[in-house]
One Martini backbone bead per residue (centre of mass of N, CA, C, O) as a GRO file, in nm:
protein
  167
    1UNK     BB    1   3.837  -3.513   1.911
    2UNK     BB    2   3.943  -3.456   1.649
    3UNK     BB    3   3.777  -3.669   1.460
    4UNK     BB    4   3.502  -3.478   1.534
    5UNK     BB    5   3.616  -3.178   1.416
    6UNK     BB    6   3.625  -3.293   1.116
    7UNK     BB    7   3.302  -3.375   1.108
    8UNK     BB    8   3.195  -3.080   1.170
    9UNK     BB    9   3.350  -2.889   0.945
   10UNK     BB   10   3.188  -3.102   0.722
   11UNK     BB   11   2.910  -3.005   0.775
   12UNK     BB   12   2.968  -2.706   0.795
   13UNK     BB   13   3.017  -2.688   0.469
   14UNK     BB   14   2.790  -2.810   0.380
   15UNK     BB   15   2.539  -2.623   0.493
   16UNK     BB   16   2.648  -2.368   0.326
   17UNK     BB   17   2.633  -2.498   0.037
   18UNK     BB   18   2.313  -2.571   0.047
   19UNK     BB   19   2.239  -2.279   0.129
   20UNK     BB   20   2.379  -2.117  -0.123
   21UNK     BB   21   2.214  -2.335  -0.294
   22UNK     BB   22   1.939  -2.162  -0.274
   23UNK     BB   23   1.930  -1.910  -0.268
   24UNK     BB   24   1.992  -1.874  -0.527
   25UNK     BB   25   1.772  -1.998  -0.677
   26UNK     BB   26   1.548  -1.793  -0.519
   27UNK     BB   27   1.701  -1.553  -0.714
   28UNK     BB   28   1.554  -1.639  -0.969
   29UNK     BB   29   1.393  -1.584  -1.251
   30UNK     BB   30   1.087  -1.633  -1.325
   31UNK     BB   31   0.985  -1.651  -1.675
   32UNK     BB   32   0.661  -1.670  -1.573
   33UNK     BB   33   0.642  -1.410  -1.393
   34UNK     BB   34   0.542  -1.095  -1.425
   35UNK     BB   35   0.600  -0.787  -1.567
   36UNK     BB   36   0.638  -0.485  -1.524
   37UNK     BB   37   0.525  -0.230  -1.699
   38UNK     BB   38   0.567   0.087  -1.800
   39UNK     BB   39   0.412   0.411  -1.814
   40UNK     BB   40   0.254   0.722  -1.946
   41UNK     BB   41   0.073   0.736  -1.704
   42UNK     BB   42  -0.104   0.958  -1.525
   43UNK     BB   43  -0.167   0.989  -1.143
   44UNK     BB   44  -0.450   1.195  -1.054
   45UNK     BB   45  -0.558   1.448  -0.828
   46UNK     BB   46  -0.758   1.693  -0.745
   47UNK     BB   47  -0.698   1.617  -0.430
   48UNK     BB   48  -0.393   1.546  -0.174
   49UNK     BB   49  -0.556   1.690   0.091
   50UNK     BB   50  -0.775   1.656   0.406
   51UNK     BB   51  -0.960   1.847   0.583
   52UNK     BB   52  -1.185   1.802   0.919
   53UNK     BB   53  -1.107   1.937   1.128
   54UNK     BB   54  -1.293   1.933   1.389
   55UNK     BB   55  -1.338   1.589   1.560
   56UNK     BB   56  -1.482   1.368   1.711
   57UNK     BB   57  -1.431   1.065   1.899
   58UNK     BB   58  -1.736   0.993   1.958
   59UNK     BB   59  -1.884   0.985   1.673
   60UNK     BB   60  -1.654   0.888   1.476
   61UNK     BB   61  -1.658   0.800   1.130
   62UNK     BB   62  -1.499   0.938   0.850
   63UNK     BB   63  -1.547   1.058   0.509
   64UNK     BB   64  -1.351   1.082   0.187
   65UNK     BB   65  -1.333   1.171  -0.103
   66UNK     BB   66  -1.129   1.081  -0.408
   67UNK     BB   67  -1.027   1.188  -0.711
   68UNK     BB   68  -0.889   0.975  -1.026
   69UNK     BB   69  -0.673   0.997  -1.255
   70UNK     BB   70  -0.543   0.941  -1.627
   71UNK     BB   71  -0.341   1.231  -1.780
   72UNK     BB   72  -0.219   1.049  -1.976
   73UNK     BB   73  -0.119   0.867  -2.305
   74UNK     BB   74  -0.169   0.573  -2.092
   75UNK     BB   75  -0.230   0.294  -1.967
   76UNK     BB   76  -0.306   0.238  -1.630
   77UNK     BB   77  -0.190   0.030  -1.296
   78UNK     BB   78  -0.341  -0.015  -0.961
   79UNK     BB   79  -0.204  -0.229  -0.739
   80UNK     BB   80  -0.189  -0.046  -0.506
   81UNK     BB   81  -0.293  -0.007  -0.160
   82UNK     BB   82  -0.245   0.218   0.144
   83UNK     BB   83  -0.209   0.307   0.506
   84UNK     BB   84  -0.028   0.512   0.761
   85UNK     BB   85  -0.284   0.371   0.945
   86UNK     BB   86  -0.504   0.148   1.139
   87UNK     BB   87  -0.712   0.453   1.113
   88UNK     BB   88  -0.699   0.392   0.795
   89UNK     BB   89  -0.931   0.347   0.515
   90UNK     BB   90  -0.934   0.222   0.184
   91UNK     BB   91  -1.135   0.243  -0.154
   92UNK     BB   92  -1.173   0.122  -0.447
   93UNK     BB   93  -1.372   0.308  -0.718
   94UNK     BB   94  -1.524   0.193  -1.083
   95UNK     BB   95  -1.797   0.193  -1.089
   96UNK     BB   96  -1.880  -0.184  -1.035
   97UNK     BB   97  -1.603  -0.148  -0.859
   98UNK     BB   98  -1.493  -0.300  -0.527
   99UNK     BB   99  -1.195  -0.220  -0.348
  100UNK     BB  100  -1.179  -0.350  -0.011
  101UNK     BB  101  -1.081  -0.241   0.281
  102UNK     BB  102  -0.770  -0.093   0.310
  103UNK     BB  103  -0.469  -0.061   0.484
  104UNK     BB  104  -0.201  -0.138   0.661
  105UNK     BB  105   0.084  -0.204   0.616
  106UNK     BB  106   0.141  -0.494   0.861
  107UNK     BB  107  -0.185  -0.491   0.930
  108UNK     BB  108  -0.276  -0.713   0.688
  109UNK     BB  109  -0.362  -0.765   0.468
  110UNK     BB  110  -0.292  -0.631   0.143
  111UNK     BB  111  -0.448  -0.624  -0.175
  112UNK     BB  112  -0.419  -0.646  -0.501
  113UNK     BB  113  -0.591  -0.430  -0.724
  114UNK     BB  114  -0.529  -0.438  -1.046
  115UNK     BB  115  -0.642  -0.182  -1.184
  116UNK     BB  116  -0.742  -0.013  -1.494
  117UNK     BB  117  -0.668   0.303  -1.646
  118UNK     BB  118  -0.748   0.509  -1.869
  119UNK     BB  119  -0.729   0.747  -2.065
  120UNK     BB  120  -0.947   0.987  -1.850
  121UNK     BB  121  -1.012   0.771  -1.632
  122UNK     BB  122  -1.229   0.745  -1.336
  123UNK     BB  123  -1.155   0.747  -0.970
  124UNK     BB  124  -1.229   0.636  -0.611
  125UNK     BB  125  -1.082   0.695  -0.288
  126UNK     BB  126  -1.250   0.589   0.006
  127UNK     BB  127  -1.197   0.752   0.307
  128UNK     BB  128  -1.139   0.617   0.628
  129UNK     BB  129  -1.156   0.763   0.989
  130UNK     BB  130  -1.079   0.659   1.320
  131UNK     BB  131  -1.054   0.846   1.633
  132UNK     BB  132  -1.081   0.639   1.840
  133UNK     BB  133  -0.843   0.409   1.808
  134UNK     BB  134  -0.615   0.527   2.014
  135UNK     BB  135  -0.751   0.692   2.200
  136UNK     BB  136  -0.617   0.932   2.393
  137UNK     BB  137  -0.377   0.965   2.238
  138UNK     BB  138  -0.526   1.078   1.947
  139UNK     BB  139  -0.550   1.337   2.000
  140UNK     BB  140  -0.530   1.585   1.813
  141UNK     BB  141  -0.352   1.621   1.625
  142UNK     BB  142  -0.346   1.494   1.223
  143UNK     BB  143  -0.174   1.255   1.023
  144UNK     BB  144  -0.218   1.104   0.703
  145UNK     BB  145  -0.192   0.798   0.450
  146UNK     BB  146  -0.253   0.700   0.084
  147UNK     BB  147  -0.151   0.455  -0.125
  148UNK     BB  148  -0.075   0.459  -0.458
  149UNK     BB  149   0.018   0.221  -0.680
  150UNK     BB  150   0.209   0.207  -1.026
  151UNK     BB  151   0.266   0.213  -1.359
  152UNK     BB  152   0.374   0.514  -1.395
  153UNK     BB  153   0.516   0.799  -1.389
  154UNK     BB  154   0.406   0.846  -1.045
  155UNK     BB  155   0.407   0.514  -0.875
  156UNK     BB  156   0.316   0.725  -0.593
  157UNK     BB  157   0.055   0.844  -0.483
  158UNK     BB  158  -0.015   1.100  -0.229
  159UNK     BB  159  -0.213   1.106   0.033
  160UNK     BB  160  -0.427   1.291   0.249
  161UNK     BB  161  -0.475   1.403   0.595
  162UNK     BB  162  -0.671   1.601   0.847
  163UNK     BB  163  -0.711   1.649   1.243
  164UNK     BB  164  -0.845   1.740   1.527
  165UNK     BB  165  -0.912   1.591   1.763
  166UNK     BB  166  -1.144   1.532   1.998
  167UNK     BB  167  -1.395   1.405   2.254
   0.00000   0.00000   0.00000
C-alpha cells in the first residue's frame, strides 16, 4: 500500500504543477491584442431616465428613444451596451449604423458595440419594454436600467426607465 500512495502523491504534485503553468501561461497578456485607450471624451444624455407612467401589460410593448452626445473634447468608443433585464432591450443608432436590439448580460449573447463618436456627433439608443415579460409577477412599480460602456470620462453612463404595469 505504501508503494501505491508514494505513486499518487507523485501524480498529484505532477498534476498540480501542470495545472499551474497553464493557469500562468492564461493569465499572460498577448501583446498582439488590442489594448483600450480612454479619452477625454464624454458621453451625455439629453435625458438619462423616462417615466412611461401607467401602461397596460395586455397592450404589449412600449418604447422611447434617448439622445446621447460625446460633450468631450476627443472622440470616444462605445464598446457595449446592455440592460438590467431581460423585459428589456436596447438599439444603438447613428446615421444608417443600427446595433441591436441587446439585452441583459448573461442572457443570451450581447455583442461588442464599438461604434465610434466623435467630439459633437450624436446617436440614439432606441429602448423597448414588455411588460408582459414577467406576467403577473411584474404588475405595479418597476425601474429597468441601460448600460453604455465606453472609454470616456464617464465609462458606463446609466440610462433609466420607468413604469407602473397595469393589467
Amino acid at each position: 500500500m505504501k508503494k501505491y500512495s508514494g505513486i499518487i502523491w507523485s501524480l498529484v504534485i505532477i498534476v498540480l504543477i501542470v495545472g499551474s503553468l497553464i493557469l500562468i501561461s492564461r493569465s499572460k497578456i498577448d501583446s498582439s491584442s488590442p489594448v483600450v485607450q480612454f479619452s477625454n471624451g464624454v458621453i451625455s444624455a439629453e435625458e438619462t431616465a423616462f417615466d412611461f407612467g401607467t401602461i397596460s401589460m395586455a397592450k404589449g410593448k412600449v418604447s422611447h428613444s434617448f439622445k446621447i452626445k460625446n460633450t468631450g473634447s476627443e472622440p470616444l468608443t462605445i464598446s457595449k451596451i446592455y440592460t438590467s433585464c431581460m423585459c428589456t432591450e436596447a438599439t444603438f443608432i447613428k446615421g444608417d449604423v443600427r446595433k441591436g436590439p441587446v439585452g441583459m448580460a448573461g442572457h443570451g449573447y450581447v455583442p461588442k458595440i464599438n461604434e465610434a463618436l466623435n467630439v459633437g456627433e450624436e446617436a440614439e439608443i432606441l429602448v423597448f419594454y414588455d411588460p408582459a415579460a414577467h406576467g403577473p409577477a411584474g404588475l405595479g412599480k418597476t425601474e429597468r436600467a441601460i448600460f453604455l460602456e465606453n472609454n470616456g470620462k464617464n465609462p458606463k453612463l446609466e440610462i433609466l426607465i420607468k413604469a407602473n404595469v397595469a393589467p
